[in-house]
N, CA, C, O and CB atoms as a CASP TS submission, in Angstrom:
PFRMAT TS
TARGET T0000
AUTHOR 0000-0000-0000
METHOD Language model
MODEL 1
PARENT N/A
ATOM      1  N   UNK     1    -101.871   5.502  77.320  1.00  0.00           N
ATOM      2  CA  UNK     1    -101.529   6.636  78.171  1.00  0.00           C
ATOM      3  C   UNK     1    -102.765   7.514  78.322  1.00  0.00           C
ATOM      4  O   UNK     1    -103.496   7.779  77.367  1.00  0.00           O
ATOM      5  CB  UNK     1    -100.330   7.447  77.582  1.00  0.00           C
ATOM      6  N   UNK     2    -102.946   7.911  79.441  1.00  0.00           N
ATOM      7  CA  UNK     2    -103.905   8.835  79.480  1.00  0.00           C
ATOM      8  C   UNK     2    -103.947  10.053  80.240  1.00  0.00           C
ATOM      9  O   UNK     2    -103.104  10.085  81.136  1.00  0.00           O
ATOM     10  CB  UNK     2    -104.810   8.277  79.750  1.00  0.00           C
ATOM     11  N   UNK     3    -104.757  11.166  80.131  1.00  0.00           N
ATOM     12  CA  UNK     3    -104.655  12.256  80.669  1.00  0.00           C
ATOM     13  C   UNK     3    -105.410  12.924  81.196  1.00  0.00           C
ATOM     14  O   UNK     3    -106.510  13.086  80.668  1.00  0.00           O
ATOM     15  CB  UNK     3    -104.315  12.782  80.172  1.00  0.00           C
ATOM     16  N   UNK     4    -105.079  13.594  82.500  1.00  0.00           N
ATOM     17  CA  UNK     4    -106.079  14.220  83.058  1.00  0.00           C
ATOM     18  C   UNK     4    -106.575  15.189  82.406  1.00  0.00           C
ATOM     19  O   UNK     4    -106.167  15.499  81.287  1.00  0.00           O
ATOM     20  CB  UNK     4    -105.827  14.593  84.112  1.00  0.00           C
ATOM     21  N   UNK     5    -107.766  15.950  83.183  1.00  0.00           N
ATOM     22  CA  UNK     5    -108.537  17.110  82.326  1.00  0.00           C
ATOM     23  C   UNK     5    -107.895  18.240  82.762  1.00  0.00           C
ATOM     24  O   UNK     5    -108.098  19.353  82.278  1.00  0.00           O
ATOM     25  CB  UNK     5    -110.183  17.283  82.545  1.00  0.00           C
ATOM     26  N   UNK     6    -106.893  17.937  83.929  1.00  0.00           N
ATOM     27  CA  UNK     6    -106.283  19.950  83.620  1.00  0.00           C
ATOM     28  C   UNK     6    -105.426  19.464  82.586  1.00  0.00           C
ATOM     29  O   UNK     6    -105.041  20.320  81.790  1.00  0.00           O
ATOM     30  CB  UNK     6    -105.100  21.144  85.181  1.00  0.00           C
ATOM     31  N   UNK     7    -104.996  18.170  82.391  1.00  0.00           N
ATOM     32  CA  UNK     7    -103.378  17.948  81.018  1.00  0.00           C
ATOM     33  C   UNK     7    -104.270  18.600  79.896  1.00  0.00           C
ATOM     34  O   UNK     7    -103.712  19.482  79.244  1.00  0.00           O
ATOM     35  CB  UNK     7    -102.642  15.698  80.345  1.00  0.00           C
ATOM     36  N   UNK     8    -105.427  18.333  79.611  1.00  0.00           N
ATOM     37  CA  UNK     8    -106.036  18.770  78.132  1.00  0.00           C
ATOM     38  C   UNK     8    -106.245  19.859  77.976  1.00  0.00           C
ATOM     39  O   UNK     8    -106.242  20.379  76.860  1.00  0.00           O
ATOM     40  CB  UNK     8    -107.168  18.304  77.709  1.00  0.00           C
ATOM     41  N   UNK     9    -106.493  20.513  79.121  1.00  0.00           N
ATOM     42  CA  UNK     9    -106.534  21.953  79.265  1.00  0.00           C
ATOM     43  C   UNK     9    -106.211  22.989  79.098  1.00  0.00           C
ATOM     44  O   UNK     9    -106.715  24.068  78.785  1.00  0.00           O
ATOM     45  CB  UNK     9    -106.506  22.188  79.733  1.00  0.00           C
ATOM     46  N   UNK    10    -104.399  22.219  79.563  1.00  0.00           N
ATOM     47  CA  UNK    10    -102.958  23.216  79.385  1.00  0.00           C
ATOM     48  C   UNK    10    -102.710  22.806  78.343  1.00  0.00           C
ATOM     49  O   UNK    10    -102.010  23.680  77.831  1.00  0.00           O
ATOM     50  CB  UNK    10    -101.627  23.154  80.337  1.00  0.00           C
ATOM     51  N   UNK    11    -102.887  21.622  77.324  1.00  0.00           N
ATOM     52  CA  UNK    11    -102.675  21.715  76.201  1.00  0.00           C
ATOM     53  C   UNK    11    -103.347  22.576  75.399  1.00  0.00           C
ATOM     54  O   UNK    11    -102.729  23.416  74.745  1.00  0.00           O
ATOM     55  CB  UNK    11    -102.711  20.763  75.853  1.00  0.00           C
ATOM     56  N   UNK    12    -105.123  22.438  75.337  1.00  0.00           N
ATOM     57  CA  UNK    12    -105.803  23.076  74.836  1.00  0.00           C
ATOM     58  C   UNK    12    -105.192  24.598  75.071  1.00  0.00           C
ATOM     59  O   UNK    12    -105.284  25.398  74.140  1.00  0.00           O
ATOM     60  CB  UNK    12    -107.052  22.701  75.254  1.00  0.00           C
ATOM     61  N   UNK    13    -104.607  24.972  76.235  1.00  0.00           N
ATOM     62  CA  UNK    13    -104.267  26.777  76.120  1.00  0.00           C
ATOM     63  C   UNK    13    -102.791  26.573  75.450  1.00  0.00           C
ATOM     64  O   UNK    13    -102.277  27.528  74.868  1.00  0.00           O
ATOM     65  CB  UNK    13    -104.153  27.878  78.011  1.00  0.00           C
ATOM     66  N   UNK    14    -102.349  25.753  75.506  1.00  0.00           N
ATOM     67  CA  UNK    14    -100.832  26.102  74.676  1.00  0.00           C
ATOM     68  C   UNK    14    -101.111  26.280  73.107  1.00  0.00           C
ATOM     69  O   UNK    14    -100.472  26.997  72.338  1.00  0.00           O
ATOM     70  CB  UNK    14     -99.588  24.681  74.838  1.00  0.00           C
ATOM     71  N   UNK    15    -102.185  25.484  72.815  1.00  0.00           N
ATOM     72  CA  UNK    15    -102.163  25.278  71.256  1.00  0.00           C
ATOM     73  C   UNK    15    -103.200  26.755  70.798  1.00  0.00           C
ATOM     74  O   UNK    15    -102.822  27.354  69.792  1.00  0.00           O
ATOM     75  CB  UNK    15    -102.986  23.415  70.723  1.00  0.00           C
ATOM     76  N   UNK    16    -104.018  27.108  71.273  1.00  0.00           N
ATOM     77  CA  UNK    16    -104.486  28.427  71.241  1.00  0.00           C
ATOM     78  C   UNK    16    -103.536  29.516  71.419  1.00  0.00           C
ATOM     79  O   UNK    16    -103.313  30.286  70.485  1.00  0.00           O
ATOM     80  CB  UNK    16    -105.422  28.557  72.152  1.00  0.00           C
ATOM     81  N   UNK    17    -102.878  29.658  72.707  1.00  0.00           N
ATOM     82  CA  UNK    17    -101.452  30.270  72.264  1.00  0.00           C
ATOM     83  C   UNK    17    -100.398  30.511  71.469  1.00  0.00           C
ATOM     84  O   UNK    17     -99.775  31.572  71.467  1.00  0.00           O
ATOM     85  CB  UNK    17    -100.991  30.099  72.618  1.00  0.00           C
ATOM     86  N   UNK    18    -100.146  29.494  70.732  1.00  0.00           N
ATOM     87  CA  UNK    18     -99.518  29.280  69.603  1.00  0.00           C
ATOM     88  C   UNK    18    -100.343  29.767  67.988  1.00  0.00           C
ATOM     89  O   UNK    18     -99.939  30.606  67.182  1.00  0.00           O
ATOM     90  CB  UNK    18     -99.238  27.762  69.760  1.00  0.00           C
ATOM     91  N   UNK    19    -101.501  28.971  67.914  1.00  0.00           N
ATOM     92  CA  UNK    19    -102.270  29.731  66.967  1.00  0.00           C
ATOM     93  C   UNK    19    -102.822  31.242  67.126  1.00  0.00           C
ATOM     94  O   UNK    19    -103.585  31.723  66.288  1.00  0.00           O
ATOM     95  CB  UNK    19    -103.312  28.970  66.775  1.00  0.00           C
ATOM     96  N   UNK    20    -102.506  31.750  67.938  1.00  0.00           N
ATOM     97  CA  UNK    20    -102.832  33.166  67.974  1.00  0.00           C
ATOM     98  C   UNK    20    -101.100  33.751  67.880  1.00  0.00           C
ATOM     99  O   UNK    20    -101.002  34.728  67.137  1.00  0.00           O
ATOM    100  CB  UNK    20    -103.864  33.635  69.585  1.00  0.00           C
ATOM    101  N   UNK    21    -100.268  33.466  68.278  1.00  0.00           N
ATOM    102  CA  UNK    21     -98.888  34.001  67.545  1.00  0.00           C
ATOM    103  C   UNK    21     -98.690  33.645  66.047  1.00  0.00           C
ATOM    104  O   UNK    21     -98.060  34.302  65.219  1.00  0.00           O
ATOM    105  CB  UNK    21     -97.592  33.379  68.287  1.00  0.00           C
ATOM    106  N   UNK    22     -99.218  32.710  65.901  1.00  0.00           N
ATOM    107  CA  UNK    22     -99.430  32.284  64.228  1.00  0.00           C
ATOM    108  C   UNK    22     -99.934  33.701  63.517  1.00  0.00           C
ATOM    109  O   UNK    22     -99.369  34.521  62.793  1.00  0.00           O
ATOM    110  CB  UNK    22    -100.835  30.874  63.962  1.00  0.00           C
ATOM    111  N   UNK    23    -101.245  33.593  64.066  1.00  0.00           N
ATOM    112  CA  UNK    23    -102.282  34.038  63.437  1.00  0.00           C
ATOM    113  C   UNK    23    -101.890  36.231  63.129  1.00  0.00           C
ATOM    114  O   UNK    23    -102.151  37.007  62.210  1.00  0.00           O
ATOM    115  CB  UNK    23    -103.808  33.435  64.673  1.00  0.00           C
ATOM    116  N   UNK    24    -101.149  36.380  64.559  1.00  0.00           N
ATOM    117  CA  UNK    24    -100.412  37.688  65.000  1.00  0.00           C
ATOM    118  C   UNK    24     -99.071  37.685  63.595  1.00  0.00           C
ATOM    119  O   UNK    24     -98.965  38.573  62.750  1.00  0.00           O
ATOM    120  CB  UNK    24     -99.649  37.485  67.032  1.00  0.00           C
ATOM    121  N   UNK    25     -98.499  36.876  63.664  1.00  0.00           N
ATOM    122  CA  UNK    25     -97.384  36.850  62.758  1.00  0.00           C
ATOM    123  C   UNK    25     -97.975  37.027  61.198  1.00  0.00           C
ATOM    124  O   UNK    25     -97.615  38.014  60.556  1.00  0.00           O
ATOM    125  CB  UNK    25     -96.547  35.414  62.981  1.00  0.00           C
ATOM    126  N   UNK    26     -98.828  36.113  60.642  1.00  0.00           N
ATOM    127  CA  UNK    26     -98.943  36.350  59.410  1.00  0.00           C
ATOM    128  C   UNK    26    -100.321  37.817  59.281  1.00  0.00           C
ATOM    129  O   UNK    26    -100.435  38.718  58.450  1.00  0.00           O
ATOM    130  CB  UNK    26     -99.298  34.711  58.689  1.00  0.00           C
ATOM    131  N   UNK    27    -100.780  37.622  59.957  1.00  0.00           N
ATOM    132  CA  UNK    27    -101.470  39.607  60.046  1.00  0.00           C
ATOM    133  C   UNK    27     -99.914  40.634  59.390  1.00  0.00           C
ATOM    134  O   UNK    27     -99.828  41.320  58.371  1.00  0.00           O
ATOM    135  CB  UNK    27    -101.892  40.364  62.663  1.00  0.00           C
ATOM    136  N   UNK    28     -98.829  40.334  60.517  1.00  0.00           N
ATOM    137  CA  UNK    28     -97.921  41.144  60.322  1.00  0.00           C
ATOM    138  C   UNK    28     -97.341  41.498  59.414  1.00  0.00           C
ATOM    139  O   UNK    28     -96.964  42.660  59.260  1.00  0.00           O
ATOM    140  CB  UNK    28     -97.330  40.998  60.789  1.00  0.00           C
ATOM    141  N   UNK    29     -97.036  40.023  58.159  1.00  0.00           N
ATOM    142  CA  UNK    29     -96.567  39.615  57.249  1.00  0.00           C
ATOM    143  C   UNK    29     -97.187  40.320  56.075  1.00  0.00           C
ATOM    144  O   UNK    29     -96.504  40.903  55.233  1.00  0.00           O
ATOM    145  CB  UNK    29     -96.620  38.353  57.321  1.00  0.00           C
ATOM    146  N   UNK    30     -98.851  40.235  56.033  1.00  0.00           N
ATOM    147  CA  UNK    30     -99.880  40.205  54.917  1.00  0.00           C
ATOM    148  C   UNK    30     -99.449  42.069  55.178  1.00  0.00           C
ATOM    149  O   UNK    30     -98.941  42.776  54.308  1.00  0.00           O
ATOM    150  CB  UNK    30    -101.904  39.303  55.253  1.00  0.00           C
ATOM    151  N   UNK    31     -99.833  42.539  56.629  1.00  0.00           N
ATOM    152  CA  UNK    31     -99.437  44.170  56.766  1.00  0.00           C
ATOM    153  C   UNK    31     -98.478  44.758  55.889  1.00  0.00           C
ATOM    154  O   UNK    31     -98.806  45.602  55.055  1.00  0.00           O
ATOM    155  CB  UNK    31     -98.850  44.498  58.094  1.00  0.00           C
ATOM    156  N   UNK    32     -96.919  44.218  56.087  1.00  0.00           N
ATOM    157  CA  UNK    32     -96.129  44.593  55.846  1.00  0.00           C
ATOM    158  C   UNK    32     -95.909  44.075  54.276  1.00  0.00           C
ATOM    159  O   UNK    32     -95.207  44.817  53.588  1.00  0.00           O
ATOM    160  CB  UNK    32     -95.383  44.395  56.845  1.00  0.00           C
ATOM    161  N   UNK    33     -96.422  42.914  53.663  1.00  0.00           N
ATOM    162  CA  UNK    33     -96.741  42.801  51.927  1.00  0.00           C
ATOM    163  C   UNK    33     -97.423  43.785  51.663  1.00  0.00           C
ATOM    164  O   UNK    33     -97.146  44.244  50.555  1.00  0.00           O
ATOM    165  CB  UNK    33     -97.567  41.563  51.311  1.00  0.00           C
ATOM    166  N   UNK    34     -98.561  44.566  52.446  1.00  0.00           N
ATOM    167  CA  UNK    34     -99.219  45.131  51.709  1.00  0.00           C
ATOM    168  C   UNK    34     -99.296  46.946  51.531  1.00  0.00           C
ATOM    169  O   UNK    34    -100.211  47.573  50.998  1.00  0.00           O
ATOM    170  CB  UNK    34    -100.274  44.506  52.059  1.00  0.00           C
ATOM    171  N   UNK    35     -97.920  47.563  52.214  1.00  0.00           N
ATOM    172  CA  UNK    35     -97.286  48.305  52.526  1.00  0.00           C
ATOM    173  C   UNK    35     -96.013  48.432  51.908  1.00  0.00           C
ATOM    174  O   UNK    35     -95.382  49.489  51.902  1.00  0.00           O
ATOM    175  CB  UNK    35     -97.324  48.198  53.541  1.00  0.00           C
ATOM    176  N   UNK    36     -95.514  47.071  51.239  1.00  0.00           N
ATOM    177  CA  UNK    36     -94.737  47.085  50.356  1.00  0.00           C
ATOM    178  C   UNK    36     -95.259  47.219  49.265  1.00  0.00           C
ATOM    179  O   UNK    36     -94.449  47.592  48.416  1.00  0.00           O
ATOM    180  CB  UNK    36     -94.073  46.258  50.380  1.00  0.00           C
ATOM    181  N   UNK    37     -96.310  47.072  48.890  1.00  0.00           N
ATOM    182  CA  UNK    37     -96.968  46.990  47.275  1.00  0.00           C
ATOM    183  C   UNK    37     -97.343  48.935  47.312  1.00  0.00           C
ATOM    184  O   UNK    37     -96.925  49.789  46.530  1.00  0.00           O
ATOM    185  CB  UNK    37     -98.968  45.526  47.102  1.00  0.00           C
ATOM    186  N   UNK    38     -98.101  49.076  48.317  1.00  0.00           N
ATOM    187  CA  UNK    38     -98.520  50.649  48.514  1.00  0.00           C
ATOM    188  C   UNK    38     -97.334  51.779  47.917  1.00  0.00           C
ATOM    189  O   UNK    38     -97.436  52.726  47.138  1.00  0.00           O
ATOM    190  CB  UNK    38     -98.721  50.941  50.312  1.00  0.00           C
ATOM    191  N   UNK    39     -95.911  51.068  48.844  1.00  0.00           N
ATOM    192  CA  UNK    39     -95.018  52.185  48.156  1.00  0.00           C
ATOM    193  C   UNK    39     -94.406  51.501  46.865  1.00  0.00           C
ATOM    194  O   UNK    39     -93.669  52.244  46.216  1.00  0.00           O
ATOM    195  CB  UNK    39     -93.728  52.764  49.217  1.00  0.00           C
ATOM    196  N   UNK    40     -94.528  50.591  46.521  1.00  0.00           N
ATOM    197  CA  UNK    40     -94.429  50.533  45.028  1.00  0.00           C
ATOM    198  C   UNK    40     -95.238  51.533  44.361  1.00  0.00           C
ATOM    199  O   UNK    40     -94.835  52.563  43.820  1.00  0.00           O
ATOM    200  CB  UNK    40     -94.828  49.217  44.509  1.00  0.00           C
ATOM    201  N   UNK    41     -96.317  51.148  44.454  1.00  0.00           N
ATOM    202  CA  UNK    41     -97.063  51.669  43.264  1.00  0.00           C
ATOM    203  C   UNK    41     -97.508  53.377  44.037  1.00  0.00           C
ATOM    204  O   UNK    41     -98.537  53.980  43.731  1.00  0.00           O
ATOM    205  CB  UNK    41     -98.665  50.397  42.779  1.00  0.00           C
ATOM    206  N   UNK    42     -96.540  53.864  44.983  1.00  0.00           N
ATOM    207  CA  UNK    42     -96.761  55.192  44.721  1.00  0.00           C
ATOM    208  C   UNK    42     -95.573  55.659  44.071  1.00  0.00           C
ATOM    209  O   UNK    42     -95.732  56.670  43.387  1.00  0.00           O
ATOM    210  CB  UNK    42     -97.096  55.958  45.903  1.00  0.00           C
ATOM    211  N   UNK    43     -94.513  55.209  44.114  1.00  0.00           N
ATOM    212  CA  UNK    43     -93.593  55.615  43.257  1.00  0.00           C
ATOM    213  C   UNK    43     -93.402  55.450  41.981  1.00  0.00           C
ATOM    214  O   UNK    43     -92.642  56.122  41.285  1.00  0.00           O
ATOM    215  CB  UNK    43     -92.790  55.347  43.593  1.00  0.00           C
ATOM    216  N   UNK    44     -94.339  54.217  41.501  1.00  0.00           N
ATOM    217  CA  UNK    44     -94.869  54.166  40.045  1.00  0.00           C
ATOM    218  C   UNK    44     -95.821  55.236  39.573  1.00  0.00           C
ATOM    219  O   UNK    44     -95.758  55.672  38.424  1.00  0.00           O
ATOM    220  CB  UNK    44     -95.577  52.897  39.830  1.00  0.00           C
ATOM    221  N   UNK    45     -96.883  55.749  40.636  1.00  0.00           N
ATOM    222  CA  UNK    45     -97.620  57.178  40.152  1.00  0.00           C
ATOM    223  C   UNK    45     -96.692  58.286  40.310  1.00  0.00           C
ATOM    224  O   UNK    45     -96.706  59.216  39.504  1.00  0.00           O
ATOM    225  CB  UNK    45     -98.984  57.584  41.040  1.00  0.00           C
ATOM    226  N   UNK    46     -95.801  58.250  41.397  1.00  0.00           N
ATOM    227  CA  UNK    46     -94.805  59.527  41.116  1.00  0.00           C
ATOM    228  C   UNK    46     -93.991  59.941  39.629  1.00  0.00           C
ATOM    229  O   UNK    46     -93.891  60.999  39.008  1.00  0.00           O
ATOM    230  CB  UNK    46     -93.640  59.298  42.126  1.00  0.00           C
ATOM    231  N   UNK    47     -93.546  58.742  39.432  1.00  0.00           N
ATOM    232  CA  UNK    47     -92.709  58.923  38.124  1.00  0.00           C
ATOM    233  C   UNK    47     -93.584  58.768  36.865  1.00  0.00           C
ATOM    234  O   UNK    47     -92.980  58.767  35.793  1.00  0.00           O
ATOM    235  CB  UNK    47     -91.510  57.828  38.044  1.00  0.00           C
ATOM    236  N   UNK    48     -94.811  58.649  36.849  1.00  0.00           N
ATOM    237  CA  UNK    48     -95.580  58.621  35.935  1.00  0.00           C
ATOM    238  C   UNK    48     -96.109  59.868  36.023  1.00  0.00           C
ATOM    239  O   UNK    48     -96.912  60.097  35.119  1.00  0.00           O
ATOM    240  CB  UNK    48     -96.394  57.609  35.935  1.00  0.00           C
ATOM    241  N   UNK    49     -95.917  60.886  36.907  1.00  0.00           N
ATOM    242  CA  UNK    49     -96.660  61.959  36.952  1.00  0.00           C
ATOM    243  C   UNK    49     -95.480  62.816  36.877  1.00  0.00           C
ATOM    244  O   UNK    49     -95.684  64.019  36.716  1.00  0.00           O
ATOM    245  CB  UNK    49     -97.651  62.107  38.127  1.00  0.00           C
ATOM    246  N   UNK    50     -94.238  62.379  36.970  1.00  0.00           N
ATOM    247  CA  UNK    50     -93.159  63.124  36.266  1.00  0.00           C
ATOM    248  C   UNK    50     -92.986  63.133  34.432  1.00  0.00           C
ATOM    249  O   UNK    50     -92.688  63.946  33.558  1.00  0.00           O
ATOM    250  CB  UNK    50     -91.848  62.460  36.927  1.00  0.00           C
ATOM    251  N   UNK    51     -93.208  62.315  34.491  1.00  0.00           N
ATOM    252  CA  UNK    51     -93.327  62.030  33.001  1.00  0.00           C
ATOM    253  C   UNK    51     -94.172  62.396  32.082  1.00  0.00           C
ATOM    254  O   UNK    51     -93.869  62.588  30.904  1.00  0.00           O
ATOM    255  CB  UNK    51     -93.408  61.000  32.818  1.00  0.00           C
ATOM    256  N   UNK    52     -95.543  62.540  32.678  1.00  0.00           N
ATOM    257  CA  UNK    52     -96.916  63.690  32.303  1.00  0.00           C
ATOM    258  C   UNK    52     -96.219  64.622  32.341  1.00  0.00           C
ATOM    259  O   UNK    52     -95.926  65.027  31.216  1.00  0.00           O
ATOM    260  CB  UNK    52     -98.302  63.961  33.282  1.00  0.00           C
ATOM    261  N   UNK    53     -95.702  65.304  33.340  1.00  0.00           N
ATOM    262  CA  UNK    53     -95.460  66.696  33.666  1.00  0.00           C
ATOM    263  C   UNK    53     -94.277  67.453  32.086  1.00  0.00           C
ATOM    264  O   UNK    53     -94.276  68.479  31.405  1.00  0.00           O
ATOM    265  CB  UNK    53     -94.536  66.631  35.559  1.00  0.00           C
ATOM    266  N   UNK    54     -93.539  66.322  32.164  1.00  0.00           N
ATOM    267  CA  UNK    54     -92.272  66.734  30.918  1.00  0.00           C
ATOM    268  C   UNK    54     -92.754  66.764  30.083  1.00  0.00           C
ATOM    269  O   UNK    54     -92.703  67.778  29.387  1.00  0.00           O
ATOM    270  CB  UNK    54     -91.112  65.984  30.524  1.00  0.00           C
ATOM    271  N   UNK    55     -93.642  65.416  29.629  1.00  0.00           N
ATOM    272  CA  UNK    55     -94.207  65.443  28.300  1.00  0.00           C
ATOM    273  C   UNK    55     -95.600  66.767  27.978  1.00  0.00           C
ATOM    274  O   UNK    55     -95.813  67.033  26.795  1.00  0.00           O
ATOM    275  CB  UNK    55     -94.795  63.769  28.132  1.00  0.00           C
ATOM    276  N   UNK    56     -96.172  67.260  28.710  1.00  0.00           N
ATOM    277  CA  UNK    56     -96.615  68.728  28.702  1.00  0.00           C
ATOM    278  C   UNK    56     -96.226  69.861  28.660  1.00  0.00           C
ATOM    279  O   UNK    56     -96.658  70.782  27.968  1.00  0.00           O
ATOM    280  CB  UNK    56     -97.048  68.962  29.346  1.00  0.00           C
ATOM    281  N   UNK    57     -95.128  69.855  29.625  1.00  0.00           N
ATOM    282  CA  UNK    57     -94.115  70.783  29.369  1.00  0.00           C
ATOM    283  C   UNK    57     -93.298  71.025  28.083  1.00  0.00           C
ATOM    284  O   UNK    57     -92.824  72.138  27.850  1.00  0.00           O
ATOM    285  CB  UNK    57     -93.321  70.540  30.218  1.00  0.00           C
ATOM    286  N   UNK    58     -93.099  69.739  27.061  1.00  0.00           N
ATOM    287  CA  UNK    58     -92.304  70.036  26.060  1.00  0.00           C
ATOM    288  C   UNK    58     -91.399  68.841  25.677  1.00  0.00           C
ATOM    289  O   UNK    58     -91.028  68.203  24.692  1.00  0.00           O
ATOM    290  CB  UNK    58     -91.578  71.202  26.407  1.00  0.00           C
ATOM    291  N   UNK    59     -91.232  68.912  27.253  1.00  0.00           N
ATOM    292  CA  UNK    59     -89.622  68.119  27.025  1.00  0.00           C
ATOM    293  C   UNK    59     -89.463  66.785  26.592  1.00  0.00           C
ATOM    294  O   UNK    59     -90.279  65.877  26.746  1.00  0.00           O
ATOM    295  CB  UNK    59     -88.816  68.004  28.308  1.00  0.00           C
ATOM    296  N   UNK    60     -88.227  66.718  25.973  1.00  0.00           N
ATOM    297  CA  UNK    60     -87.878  65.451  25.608  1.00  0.00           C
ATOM    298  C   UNK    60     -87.609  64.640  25.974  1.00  0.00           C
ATOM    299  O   UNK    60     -87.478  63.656  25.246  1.00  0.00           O
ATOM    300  CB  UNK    60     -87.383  65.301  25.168  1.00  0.00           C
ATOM    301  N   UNK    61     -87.383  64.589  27.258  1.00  0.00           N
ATOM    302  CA  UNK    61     -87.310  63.087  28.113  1.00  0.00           C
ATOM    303  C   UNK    61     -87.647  64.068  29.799  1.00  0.00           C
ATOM    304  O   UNK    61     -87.671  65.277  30.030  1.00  0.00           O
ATOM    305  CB  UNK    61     -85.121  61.943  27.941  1.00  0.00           C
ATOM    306  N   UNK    62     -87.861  62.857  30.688  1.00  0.00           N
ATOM    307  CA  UNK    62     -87.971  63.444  31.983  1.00  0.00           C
ATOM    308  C   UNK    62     -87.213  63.101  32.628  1.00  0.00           C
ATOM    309  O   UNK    62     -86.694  61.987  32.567  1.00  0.00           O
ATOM    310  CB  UNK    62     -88.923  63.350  32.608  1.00  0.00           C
ATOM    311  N   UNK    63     -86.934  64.035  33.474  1.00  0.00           N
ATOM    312  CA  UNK    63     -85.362  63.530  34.696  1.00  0.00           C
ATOM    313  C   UNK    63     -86.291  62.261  35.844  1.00  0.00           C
ATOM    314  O   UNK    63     -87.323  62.599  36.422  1.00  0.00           O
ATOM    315  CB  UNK    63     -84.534  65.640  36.205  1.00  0.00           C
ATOM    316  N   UNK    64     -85.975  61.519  35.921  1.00  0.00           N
ATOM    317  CA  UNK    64     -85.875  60.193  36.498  1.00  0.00           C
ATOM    318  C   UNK    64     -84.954  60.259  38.346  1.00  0.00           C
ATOM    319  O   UNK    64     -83.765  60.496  38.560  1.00  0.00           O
ATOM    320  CB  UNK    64     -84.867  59.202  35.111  1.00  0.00           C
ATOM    321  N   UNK    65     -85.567  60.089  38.911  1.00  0.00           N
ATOM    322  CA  UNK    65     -85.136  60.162  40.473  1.00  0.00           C
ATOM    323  C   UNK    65     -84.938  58.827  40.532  1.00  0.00           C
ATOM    324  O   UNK    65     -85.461  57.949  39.845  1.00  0.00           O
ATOM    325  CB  UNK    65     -86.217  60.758  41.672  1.00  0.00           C
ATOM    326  N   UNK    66     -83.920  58.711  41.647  1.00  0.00           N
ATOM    327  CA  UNK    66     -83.020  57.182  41.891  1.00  0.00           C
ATOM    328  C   UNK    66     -83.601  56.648  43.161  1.00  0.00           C
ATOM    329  O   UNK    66     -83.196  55.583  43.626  1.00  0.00           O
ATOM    330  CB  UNK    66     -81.137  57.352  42.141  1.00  0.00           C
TER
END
């Protein structure tokens, strides 16, 4: 079977098309992993800086937010 040079063409742009929605999607993915880790670990410095705060203050345990 064989193919003309616009067939390779429109293939060649479909498969570039496709690897650039690839490429768009896992950007999005790695974004949004890495925006999930961000508010992790600011709410791990929040409550660690609640917990400084009590344990300076005195207190015996620190109130803990849900």
């Amino acid at each position: 079977m064989t193919t003309s040079y616009q067939d390779d063409t429109d293939l060649k742009r479909i498969v570039s098309l496709t690897q650039n929605e690839i490429n768009k999607k896992r950007q999005k993915a790695a974004k949004d992993i890495i925006q999930g880790f961000n508010l992790m670990a600011s709410r791990v410095v929040e409550e660690n800086n609640i917990q400084i705060a009590a344990t300076l203050s005195g207190s015996k345990h620190a109130d803990k937010k849900s």
